[in-house]
C-alpha positions in Angstrom: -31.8 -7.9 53.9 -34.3 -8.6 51.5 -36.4 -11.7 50.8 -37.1 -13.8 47.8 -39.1 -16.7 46.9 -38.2 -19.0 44.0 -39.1 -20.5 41.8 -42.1 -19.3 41.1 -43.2 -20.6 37.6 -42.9 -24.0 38.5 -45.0 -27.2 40.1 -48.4 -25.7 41.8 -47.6 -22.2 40.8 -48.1 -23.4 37.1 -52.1 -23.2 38.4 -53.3 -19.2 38.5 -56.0 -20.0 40.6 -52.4 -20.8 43.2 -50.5 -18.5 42.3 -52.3 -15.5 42.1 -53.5 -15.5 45.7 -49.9 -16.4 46.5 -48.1 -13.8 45.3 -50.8 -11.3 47.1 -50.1 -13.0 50.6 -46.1 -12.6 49.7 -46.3 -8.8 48.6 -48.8 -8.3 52.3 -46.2 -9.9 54.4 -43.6 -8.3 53.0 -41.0 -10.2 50.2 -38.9 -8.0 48.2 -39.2 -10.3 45.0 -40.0 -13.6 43.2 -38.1 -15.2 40.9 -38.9 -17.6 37.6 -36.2 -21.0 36.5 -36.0 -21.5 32.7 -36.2 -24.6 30.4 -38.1 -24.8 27.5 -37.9 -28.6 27.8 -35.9 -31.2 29.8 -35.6 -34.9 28.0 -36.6 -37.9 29.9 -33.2 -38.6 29.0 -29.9 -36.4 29.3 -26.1 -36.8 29.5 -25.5 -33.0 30.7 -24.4 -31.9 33.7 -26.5 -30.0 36.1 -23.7 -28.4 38.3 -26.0 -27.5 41.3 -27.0 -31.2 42.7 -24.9 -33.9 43.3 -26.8 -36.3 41.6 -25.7 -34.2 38.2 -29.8 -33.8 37.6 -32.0 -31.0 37.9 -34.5 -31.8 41.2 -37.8 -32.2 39.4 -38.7 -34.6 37.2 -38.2 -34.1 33.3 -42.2 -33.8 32.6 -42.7 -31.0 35.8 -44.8 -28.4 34.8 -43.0 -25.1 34.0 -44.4 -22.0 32.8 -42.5 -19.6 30.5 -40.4 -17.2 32.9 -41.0 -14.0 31.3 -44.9 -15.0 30.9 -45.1 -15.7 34.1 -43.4 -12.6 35.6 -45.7 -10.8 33.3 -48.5 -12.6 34.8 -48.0 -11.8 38.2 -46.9 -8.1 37.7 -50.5 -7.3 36.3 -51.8 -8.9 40.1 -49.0 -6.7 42.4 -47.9 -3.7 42.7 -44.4 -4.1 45.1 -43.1 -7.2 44.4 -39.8 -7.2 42.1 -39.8 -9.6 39.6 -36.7 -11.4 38.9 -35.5 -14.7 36.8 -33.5 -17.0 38.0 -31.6 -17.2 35.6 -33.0 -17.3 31.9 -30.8 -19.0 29.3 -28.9 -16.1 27.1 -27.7 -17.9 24.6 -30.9 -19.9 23.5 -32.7 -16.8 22.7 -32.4 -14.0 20.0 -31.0 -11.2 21.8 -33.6 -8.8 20.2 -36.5 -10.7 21.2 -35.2 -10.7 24.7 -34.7 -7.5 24.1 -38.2 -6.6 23.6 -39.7 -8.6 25.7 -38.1 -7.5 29.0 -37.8 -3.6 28.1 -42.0 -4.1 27.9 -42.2 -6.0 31.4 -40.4 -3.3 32.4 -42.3 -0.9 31.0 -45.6 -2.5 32.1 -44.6 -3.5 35.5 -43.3 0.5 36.0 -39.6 -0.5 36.6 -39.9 -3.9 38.9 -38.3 -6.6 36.5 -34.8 -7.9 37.5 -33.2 -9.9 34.3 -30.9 -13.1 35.6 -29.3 -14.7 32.9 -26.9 -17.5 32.5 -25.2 -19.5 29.6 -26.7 -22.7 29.9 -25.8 -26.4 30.9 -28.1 -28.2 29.3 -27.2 -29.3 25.5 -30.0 -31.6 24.7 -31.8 -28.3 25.0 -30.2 -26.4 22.8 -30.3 -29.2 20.0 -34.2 -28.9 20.5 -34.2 -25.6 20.0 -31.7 -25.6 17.3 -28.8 -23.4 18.7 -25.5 -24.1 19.2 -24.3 -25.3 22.1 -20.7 -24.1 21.0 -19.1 -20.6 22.1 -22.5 -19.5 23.8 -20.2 -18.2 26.2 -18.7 -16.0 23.8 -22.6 -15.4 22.7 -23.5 -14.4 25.8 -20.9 -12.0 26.5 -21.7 -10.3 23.4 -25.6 -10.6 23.9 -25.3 -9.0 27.4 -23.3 -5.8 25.3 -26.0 -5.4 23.0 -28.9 -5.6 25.8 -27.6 -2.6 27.0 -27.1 -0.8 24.0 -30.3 -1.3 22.6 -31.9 0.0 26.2 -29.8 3.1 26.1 -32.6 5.2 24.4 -29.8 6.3 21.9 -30.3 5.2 18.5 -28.3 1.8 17.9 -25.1 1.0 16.2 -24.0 -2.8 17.5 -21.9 -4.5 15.5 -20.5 -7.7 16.5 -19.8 -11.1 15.4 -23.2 -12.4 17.0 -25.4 -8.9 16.6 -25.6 -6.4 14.1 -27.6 -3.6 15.1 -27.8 -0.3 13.8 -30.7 2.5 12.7 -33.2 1.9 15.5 -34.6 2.9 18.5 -36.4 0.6 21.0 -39.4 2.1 22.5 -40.6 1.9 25.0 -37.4 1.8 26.9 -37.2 0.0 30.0 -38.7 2.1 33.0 -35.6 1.5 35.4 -32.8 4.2 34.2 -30.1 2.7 32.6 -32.0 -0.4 31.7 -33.3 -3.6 33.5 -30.6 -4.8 35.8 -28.7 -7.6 33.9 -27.9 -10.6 37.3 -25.3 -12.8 35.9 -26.2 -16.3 37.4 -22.9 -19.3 37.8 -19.9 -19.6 40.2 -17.5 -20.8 37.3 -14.3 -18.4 36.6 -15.6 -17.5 33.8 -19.5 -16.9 35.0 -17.3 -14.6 37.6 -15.8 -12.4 34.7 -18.6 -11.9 33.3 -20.7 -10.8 36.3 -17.8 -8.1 36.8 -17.5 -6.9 33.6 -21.3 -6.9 32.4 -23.5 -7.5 35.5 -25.4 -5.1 37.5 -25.9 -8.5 40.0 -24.8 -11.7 40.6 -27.2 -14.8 41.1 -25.0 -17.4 43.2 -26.1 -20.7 44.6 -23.3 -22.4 47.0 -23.8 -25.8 49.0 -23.1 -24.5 52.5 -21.3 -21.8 53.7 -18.0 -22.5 53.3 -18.9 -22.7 49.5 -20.4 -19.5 49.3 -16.9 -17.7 50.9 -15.1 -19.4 48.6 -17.4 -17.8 45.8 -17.2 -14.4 47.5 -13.9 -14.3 47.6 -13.2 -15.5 44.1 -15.7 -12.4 43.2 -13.3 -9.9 45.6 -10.6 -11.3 43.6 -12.0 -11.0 39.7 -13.1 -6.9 41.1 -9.6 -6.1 42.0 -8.5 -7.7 38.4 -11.0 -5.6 36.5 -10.8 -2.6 38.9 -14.8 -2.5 39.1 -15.7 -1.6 43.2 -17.8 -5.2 44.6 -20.4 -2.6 45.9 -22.0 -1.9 42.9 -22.9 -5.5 42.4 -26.7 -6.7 44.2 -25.8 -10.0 45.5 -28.5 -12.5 45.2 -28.1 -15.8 47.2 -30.1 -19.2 47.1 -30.7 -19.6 51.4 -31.2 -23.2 52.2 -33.1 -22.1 55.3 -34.3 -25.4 56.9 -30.8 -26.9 57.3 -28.8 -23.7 58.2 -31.6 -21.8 60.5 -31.8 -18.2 61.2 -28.6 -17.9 62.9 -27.2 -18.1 59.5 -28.3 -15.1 58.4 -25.6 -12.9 60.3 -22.4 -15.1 57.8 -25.1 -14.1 54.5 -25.0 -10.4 56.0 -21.2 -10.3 56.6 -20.8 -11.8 53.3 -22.3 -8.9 51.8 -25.2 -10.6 50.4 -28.2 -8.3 49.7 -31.2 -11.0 48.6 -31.7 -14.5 50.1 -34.3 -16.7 47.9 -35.9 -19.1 50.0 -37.9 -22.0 48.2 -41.2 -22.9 50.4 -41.3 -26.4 49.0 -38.0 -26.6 51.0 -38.8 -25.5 54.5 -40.8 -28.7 54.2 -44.3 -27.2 55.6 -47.2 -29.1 54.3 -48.1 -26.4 52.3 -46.7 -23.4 50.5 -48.7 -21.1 51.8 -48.0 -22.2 55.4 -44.3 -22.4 54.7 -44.5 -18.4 53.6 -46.0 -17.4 56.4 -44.0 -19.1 59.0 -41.0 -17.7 57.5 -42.4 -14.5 57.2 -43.4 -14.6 60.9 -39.6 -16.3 62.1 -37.2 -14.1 59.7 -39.1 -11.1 57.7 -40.6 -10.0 60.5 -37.8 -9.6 62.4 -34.8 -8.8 59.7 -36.8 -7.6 56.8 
């Protein structure tokens, strides 16, 4: 099993003189990867959704502190030299594709072949309006954007043409360092999240309340393989792990699930710092089941 911490871009780790000694103590005792959350902003005020808490609100206040995923990933790749570098998620749609493009064939590039891309379509409209995207169809976007990203990383000169992107008569260079581009980790549990992870993903990013929720989501991904004949093995499961209320003896049902990453978040084992909560776990779990 491999280990993850996240978020990483957000709260105390917005300070380098934090997070910098952090992510050295991760790498020496032994996490597989860190990973970033994405908003550009968050309104005092919101009517959307946020499908993940009960309360229908993200759990950090609107004004938190968070840096820019890919900056920060970039950031902490120039300090390491192990850890994998994932986010979780970035929003697809609220981006042009080719920027994104760009931006994470050069971290791949840079970081010789460590970045891992998650991307999901958004919940959040009063962010879009902000930004001045549509809120509209980004589903439709995104399954078109996530086409493209791997076109344009082939190495092969590009000829795209879409309803969203039209590409053709270039070659991006550099490339991404990983073969075949940087792993594209479709993050949701929706039906249609699901489809997409099968048809475009090289991962899935899941987040479930308990156990029971995440069978449900595993067996709805079983399901949407058969339907699309793609084999469930070739996709890296990545799992949120919430550690302090399920224990290690959880980790067996994650294992027999088929999960491959846990992400743990240290503010949540409730230690009274980060730094001890990431040893302790390292000492109860990595140690033992890394």
């Amino acid at each position: 099993m491999k280990f993850g911490i996240v978020p990483i871009n957000l709260g105390e780790f917005t300070d380098p003189q934090v997070v910098i000694p952090f992510v050295h103590k991760a790498e020496r005792l032994g996490y597989e990867s860190v990973w970033t959350a994405e908003h550009v902003i968050i309104p005092k005020h919101y009517d959307s959704v946020y499908p993940y808490n009960p309360s229908g609100k993200v759990p950090f206040q609107p004004d938190a502190a968070i840096i820019d995923p890919l900056v920060a990933l970039t950031f902490i790749a120039a300090a390491t030299s192990r850890l994998r570098l994932g986010t979780g998620v970035n929003i697809l749609p609220q981006t042009n594709p080719l920027y994104l493009a760009k931006w994470a064939a050069s971290i791949d590039h840079l970081s010789q072949g460590r970045l891992m891309l998650g991307l999901g379509i958004g919940w959040l409209q009063e962010e879009f309006t902000a930004i001045g995207v549509p809120f509209a169809r980004r589903g439709k976007r995104s399954d078109e954007y996530l086409a493209a990203l791997k076109a344009v990383w082939s190495g092969q000169e590009v000829d795209f043409q879409g309803e969203f992107v039209r590409w053709q008569g270039f070659q991006m260079r550099p490339a991404p360092a990983q073969a075949g581009g940087v792993p594209l980790v479709i993050g949701g549990v929706s039906a249609p999240a699901i489809r997409r992870t099968v048809r475009h993903g090289d991962g899935w990013y899941v987040i479930g309340k308990d156990l029971d929720e995440y069978r449900a989501h595993m067996r709805a991904l079983d399901d949407e393989c058969r339907r699309q004949g793609r084999n469930r093995a070739e996709l890296e499961i990545t799992a949120y792990w919430d550690y302090y209320r399920q224990g290690a003896d959880s980790l067996s049902a994650y294992q027999e699930l088929g999960v491959d990453r846990l992400l743990i978040n240290v503010r949540a084992l409730r230690h009274d710092s980060p730094d001890a909560a990431l040893e302790r776990f390292a000492d109860e779990v990595i140690a033992k089941h890394g």
